[in-house]
N, CA and C of each residue as an Amber inpcrd file, in Angstrom:
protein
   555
   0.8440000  -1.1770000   0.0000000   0.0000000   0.0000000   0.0000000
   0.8900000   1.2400000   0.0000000   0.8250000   2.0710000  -0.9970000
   1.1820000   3.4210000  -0.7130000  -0.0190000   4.5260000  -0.5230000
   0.9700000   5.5380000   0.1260000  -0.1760000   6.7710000   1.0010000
   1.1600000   7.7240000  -0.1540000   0.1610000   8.4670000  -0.2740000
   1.2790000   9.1350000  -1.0840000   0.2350000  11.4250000  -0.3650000
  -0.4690000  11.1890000   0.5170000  -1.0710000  12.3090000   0.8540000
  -1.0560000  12.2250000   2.6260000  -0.9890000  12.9100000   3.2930000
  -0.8180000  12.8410000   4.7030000  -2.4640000  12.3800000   4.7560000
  -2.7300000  11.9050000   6.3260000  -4.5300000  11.8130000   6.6550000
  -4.7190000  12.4570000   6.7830000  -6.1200000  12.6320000   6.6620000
  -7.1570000  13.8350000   6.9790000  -7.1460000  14.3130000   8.4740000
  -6.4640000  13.0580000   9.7680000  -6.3490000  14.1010000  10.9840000
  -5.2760000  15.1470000  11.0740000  -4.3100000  14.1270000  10.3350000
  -2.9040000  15.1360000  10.2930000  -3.1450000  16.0760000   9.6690000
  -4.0150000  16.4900000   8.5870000  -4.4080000  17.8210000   8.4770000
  -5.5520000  18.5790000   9.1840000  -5.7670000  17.4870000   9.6000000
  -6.7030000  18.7450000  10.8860000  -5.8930000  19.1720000  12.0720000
  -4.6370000  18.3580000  12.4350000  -3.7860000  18.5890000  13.4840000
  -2.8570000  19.8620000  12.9380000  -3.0440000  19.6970000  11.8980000
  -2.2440000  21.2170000  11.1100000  -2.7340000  22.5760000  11.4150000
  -4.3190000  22.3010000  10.3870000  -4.8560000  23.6050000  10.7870000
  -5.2800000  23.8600000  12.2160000  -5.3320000  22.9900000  12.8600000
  -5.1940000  23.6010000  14.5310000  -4.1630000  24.3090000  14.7950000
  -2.5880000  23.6650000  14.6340000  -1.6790000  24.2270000  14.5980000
  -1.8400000  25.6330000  14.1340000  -2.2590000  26.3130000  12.5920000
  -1.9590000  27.0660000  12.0110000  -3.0310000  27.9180000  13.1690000
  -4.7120000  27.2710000  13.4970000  -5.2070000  28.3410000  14.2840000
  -4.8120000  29.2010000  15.5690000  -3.6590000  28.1930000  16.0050000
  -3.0110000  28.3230000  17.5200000  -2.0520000  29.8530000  16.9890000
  -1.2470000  29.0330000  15.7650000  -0.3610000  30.2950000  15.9440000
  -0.8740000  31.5540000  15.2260000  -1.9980000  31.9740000  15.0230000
  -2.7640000  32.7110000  14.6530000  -3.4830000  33.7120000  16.1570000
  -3.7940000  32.6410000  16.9500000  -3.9680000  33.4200000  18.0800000
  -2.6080000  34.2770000  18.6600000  -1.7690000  33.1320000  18.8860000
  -0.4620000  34.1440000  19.2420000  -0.3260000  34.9340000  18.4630000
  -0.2390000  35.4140000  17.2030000   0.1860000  35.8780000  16.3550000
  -0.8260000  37.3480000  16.6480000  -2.1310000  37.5880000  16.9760000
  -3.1370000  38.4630000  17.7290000  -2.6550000  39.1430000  18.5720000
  -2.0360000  38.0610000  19.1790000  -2.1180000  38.4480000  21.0270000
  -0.8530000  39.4590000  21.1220000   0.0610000  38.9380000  20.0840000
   1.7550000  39.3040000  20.2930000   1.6820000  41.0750000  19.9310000
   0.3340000  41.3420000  19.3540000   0.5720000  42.9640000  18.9390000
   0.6940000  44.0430000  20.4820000   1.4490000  44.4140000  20.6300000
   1.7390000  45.6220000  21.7500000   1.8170000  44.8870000  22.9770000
   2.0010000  43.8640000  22.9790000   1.6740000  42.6140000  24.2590000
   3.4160000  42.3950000  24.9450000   3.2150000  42.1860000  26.1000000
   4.7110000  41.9750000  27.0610000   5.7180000  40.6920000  26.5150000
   4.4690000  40.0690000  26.2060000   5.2470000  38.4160000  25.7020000
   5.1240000  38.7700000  24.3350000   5.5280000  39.6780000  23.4570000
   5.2580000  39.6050000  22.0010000   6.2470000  38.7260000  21.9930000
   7.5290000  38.4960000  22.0420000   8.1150000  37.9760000  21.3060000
   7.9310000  36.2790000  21.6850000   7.7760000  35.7760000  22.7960000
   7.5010000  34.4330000  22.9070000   6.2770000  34.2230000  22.0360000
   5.3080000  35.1830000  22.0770000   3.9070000  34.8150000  21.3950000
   4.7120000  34.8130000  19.9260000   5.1470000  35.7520000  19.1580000
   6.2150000  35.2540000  17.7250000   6.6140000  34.2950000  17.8250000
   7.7790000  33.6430000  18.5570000   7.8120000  32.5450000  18.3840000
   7.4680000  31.1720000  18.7650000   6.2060000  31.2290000  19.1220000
   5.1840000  30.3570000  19.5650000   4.3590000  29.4760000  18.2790000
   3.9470000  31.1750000  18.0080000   3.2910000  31.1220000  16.4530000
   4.6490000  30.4380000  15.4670000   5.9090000  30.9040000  15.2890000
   6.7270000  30.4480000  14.2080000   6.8640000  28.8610000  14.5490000
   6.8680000  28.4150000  15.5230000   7.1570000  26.9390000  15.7650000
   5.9280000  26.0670000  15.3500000   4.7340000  27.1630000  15.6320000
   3.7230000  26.5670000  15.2590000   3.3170000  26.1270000  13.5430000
   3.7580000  27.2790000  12.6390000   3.8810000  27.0690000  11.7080000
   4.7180000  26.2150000  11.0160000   5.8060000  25.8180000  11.6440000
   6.6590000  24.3890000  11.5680000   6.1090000  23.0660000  11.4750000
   5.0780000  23.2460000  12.8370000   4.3470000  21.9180000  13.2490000
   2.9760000  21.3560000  11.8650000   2.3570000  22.7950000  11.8260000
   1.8080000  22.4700000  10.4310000   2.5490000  21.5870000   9.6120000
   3.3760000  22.6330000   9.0780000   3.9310000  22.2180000   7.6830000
   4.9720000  20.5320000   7.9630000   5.1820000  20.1690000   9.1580000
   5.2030000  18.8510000   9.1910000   4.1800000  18.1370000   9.0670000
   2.9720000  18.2890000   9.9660000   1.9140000  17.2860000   9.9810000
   1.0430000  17.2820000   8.0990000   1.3980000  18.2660000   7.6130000
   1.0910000  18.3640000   6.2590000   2.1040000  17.5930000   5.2540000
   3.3770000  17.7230000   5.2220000   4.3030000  16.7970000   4.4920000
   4.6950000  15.4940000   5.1000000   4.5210000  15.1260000   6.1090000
   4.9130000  14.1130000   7.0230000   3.9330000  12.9960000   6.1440000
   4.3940000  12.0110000   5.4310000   3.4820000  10.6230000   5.0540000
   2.8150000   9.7980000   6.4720000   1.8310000   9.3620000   6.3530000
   1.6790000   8.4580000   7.8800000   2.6120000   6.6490000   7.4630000
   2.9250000   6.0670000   8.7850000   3.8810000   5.2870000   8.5880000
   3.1660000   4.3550000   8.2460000   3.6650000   2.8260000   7.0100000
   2.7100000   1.5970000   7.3480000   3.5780000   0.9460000   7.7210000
   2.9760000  -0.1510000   8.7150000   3.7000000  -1.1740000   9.4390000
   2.5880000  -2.8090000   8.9680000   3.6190000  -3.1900000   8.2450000
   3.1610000  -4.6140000   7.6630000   1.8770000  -4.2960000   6.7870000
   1.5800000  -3.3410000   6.2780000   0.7690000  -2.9630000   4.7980000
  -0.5160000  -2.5450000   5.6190000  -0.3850000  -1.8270000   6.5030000
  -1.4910000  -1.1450000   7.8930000  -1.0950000   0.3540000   7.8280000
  -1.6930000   1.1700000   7.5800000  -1.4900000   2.5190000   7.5730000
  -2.0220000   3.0550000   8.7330000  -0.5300000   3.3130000   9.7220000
  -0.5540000   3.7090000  10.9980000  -1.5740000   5.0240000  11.6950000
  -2.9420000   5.2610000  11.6620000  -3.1910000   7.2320000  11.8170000
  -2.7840000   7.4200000  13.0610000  -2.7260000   6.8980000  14.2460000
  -2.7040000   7.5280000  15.3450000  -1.3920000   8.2390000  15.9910000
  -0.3090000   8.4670000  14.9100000   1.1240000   8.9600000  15.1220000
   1.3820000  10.2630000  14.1640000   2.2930000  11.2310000  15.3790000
   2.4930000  12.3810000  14.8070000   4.0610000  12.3070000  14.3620000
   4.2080000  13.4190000  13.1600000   5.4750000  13.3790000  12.8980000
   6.4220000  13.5210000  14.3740000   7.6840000  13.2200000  14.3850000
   8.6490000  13.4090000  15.2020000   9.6480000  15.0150000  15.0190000
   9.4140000  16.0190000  14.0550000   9.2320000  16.7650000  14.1820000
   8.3500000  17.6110000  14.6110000   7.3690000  17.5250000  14.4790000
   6.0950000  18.2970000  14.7830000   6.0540000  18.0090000  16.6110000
   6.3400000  17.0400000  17.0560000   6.2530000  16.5230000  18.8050000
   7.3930000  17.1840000  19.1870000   8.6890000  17.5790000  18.5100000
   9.9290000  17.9040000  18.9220000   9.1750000  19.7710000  18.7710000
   8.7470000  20.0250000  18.0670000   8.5200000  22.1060000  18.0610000
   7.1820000  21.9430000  19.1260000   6.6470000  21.1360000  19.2700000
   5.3120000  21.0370000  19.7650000   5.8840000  21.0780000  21.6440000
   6.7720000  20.1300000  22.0740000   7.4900000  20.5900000  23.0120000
   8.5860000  21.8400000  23.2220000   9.2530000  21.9310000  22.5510000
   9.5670000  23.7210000  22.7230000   8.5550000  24.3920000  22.9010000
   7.8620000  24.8480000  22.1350000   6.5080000  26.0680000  22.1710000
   6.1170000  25.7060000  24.0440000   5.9040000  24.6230000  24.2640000
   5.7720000  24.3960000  25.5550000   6.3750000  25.0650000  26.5580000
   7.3820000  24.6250000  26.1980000   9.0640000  25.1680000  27.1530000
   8.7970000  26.6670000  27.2230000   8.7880000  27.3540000  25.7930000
   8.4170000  28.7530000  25.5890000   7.6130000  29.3200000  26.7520000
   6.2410000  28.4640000  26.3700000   4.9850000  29.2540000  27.1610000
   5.5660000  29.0170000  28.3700000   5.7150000  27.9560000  28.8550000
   6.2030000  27.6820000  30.3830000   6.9100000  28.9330000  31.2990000
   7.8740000  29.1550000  30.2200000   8.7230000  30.5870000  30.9160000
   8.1980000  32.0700000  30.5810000   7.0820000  31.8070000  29.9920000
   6.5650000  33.0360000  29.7150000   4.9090000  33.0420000  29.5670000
   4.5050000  32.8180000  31.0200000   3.3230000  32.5390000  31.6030000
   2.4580000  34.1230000  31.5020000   3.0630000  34.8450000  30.9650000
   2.1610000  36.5560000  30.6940000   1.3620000  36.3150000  28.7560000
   2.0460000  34.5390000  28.3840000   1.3540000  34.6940000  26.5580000
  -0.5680000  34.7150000  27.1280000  -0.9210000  33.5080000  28.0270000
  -2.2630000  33.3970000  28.4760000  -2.1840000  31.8920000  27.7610000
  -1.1670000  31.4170000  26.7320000  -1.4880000  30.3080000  26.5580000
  -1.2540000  28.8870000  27.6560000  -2.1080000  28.2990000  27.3820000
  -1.6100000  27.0620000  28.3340000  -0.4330000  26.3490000  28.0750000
  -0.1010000  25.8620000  28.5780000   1.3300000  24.8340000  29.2130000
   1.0260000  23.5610000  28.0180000  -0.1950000  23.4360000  28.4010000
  -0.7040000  21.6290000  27.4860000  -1.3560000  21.8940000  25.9280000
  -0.3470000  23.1750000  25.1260000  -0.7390000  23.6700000  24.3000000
  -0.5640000  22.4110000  23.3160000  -0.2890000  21.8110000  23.1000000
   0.4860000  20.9010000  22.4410000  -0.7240000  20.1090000  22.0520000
  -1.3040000  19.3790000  23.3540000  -2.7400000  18.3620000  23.2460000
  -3.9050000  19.4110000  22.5830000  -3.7540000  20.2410000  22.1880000
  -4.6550000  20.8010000  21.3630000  -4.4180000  20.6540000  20.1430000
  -3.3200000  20.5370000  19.5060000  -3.0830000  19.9700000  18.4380000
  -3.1140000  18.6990000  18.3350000  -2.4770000  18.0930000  19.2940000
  -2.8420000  16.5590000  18.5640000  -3.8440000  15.4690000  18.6720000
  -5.0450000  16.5350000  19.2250000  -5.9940000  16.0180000  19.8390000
  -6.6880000  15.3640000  18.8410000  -6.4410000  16.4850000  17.8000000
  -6.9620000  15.9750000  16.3470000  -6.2390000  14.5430000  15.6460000
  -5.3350000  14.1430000  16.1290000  -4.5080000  12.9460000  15.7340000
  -5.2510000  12.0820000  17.0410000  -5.3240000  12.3670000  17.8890000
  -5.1850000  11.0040000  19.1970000  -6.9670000  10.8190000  19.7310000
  -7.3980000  12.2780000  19.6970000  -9.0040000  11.9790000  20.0750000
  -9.0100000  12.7080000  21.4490000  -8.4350000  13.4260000  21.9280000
  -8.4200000  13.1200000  23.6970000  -7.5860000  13.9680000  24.3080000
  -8.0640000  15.0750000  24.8390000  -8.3050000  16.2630000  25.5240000
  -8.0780000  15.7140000  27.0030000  -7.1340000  16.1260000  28.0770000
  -7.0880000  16.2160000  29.2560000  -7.0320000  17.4910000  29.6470000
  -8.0380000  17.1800000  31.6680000  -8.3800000  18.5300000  31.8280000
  -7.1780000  18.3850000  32.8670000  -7.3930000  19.8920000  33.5070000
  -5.8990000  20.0020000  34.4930000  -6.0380000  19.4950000  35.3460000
  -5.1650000  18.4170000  36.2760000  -5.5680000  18.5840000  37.5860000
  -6.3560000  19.3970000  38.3720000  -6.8850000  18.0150000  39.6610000
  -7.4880000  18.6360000  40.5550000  -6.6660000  19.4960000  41.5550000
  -7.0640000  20.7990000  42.0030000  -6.7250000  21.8110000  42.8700000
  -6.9820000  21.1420000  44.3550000  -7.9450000  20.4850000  44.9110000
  -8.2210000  19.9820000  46.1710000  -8.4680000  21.3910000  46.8170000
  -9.1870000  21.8650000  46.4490000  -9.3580000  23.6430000  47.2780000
 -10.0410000  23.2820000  48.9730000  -9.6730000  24.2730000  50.1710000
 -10.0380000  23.6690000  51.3330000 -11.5680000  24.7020000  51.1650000
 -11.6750000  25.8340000  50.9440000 -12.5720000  26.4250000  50.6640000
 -13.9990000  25.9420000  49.9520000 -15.4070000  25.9560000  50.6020000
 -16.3790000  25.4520000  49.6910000 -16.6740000  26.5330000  48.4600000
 -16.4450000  28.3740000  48.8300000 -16.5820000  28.6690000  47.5280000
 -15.2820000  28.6340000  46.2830000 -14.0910000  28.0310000  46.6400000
 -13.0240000  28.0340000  45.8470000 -13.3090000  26.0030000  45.1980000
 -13.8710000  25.3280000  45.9200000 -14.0900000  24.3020000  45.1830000
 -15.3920000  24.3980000  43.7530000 -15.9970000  25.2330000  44.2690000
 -17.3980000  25.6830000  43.4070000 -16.6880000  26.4830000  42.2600000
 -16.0580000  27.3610000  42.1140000 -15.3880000  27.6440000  41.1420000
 -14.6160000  27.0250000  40.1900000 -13.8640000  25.9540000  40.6170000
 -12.9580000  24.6820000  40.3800000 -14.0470000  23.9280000  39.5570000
 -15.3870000  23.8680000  40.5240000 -16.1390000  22.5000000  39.6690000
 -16.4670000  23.2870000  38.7460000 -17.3590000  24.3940000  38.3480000
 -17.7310000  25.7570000  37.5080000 -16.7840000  25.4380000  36.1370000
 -15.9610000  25.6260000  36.0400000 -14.4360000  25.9180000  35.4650000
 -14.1140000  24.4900000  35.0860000 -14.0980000  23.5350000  35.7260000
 -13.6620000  22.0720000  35.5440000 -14.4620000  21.9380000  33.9400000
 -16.2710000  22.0180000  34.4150000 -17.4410000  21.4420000  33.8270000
 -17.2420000  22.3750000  32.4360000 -16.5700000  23.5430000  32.6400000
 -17.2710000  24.6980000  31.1060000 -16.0390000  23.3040000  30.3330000
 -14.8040000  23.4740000  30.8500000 -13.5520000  23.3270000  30.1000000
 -13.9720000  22.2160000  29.3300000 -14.5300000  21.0010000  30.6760000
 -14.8820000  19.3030000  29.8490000 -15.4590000  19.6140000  28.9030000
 -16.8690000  20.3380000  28.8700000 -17.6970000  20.4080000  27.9750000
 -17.5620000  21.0680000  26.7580000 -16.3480000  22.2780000  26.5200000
 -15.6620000  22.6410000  25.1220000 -15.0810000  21.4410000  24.7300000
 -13.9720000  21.2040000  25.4450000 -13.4720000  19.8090000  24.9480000
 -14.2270000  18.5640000  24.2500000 -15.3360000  18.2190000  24.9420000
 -16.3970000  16.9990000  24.2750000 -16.6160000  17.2790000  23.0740000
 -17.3370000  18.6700000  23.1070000 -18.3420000  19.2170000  21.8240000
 -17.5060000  19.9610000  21.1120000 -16.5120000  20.4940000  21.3730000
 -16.3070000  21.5500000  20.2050000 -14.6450000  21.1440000  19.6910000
 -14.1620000  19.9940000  20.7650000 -12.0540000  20.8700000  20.2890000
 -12.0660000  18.9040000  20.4880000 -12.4230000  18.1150000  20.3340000
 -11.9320000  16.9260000  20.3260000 -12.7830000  15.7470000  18.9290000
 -11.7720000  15.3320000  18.2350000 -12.1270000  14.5730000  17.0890000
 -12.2890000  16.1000000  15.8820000 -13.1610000  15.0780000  14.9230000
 -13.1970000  16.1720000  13.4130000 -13.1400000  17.4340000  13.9740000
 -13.0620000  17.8360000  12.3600000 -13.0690000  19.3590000  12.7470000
 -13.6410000  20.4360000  12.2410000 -13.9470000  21.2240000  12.7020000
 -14.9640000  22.4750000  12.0780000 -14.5500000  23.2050000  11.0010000
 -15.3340000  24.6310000  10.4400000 -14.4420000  25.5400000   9.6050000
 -13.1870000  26.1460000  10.7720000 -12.1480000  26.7110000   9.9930000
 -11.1560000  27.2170000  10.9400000 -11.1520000  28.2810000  12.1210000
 -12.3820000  28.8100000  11.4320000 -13.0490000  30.2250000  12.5820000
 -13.6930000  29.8050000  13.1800000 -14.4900000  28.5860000  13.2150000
 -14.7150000  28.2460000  14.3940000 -14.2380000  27.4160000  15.3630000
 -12.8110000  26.8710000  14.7970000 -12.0330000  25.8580000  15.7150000
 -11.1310000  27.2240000  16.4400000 -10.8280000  28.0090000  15.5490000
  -9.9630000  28.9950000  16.4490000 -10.4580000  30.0250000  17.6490000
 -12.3640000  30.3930000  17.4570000 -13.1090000  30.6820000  18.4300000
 -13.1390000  29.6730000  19.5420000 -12.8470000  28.4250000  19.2980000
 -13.0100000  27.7510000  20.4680000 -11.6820000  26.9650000  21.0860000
 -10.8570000  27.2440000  20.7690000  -9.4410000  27.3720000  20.8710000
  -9.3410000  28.4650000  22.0590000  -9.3850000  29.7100000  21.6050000
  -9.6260000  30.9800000  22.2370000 -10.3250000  30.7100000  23.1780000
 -11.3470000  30.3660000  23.7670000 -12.3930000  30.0320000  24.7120000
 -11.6510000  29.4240000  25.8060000 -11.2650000  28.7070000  24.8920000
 -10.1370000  27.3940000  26.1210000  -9.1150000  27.9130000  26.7510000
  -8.7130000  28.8770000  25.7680000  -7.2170000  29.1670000  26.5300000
  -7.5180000  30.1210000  27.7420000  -9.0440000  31.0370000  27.3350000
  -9.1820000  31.9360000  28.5300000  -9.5660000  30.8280000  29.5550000
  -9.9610000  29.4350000  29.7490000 -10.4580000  29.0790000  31.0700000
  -9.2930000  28.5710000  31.5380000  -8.2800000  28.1950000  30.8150000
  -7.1120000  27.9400000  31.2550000  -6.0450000  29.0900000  31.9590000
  -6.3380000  30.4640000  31.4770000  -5.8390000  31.5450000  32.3880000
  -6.5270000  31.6310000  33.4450000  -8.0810000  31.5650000  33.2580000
  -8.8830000  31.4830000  35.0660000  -8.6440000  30.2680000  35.8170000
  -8.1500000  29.0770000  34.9360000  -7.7210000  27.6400000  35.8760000
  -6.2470000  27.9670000  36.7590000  -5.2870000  28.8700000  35.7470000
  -4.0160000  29.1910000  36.6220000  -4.6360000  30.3510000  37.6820000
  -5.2080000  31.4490000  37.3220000  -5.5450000  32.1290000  38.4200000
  -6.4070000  31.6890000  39.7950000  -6.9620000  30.6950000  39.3200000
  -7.9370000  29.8700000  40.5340000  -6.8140000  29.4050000  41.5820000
  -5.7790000  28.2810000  40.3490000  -4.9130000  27.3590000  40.8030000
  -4.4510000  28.3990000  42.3420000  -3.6760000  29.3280000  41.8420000
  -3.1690000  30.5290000  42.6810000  -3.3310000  30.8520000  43.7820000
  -4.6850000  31.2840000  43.6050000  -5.5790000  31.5070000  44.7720000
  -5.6690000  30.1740000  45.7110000  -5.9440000  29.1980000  45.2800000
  -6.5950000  27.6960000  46.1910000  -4.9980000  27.7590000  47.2620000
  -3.7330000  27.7040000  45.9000000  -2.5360000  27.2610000  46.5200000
  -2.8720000  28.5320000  48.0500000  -2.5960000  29.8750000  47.7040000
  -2.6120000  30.8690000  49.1080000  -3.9110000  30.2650000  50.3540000
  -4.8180000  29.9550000  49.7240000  -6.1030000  29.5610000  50.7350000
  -5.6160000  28.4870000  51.6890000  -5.1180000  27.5880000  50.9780000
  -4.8180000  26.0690000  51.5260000  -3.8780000  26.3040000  52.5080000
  -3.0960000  27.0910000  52.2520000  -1.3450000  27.2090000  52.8210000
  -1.7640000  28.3380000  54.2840000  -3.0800000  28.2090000  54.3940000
  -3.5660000  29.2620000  55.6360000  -3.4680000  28.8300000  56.9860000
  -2.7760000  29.1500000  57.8770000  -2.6900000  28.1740000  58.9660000
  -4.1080000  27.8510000  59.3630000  -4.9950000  27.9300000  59.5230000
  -6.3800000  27.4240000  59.6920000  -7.4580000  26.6170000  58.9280000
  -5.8440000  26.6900000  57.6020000  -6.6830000  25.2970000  56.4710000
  -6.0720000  24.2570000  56.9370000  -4.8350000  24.7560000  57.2700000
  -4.0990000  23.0230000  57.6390000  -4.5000000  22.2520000  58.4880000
  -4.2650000  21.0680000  58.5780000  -4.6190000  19.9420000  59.7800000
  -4.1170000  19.9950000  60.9360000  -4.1900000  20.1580000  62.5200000
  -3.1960000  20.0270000  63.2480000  -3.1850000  18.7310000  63.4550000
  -1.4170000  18.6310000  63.8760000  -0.9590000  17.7070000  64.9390000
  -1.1150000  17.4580000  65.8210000  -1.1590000  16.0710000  66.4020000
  -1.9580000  16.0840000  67.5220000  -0.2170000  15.5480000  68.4010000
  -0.2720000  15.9190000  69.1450000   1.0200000  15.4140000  69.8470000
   1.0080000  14.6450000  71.2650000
């Protein structure tokens, strides 16, 4: 068997790609992180143009879909690294599973916070439930026109700036001497 055209996820894992670095590419105008958001977006445009030329592999005359190029996983972790140290882009950390969600199927949400607070857990569940539920319906498997995968791209990344700002908050709440447990001695 020859494949002589990438699959149809690997090009949906593209134009995700291309929508991601399109957002950075927004965000980076007059912005503190312009330049990580530049090259967020440029790595991103890498990752495309692999998952677009990249053939999928066959193993014993089986045409492999569920594997991403090894370039595209290698820029797909930098951009990571990027955002990581430059937590002012708003993008998430697990930018990566947004792209290849379209290759693998499967969206993870962030850890649980364990908040000691009942209204800081209510927020958590609030926030947990919007995130699952973009993920189900709108950002996991096929894929939409591009304006609307990149509207809901966008969506995500803001609950993921209110998931780090929650995170934040729970960490100061918890760490309260009157959240902690005493010792009993």
């Amino acid at each position: 068997m020859i494949i002589s055209t990438p699959l149809p996820n690997a090009l949906h894992a593209a134009a995700r790609a291309r929508a991601i670095a399109g957002i950075a590419r927004r965000r980076s105008v007059f912005h503190p992180a312009e330049e990580a958001l530049t090259t967020v977006a440029e790595l991103l445009d890498d990752v495309a143009l692999a998952f677009e030329t990249d053939l999928p592999p066959i193993l014993d005359g089986v045409v492999i879909t569920n594997t991403i190029p090894f370039d595209a996983s290698l820029l797909l972790s930098i951009a990571e690294d990027v955002i990581a140290h430059n937590k002012a882009t708003g993008l998430p950390d697990c930018l990566g599973q947004y792209v290849t969600s379209a290759v693998f199927g499967t969206l993870e949400l962030p850890r649980l916070l364990h908040p000691v607070s009942a209204q800081l857990a209510s927020r958590e569940i609030h926030l947990r439930v919007a995130l699952q539920l973009l993920h189900e319906r709108r950002l996991t498997g096929a894929g939409e026109r591009p304006e609307a995968t990149a509207f809901y791209l966008e969506a995500a990344f803001k609950l993921h700036v209110n998931w780090a700002r929650l995170a934040a908050a729970v960490a100061v709440d918890n760490a309260r001497p009157c959240n902690r447990p005493t010792v009993a001695q």
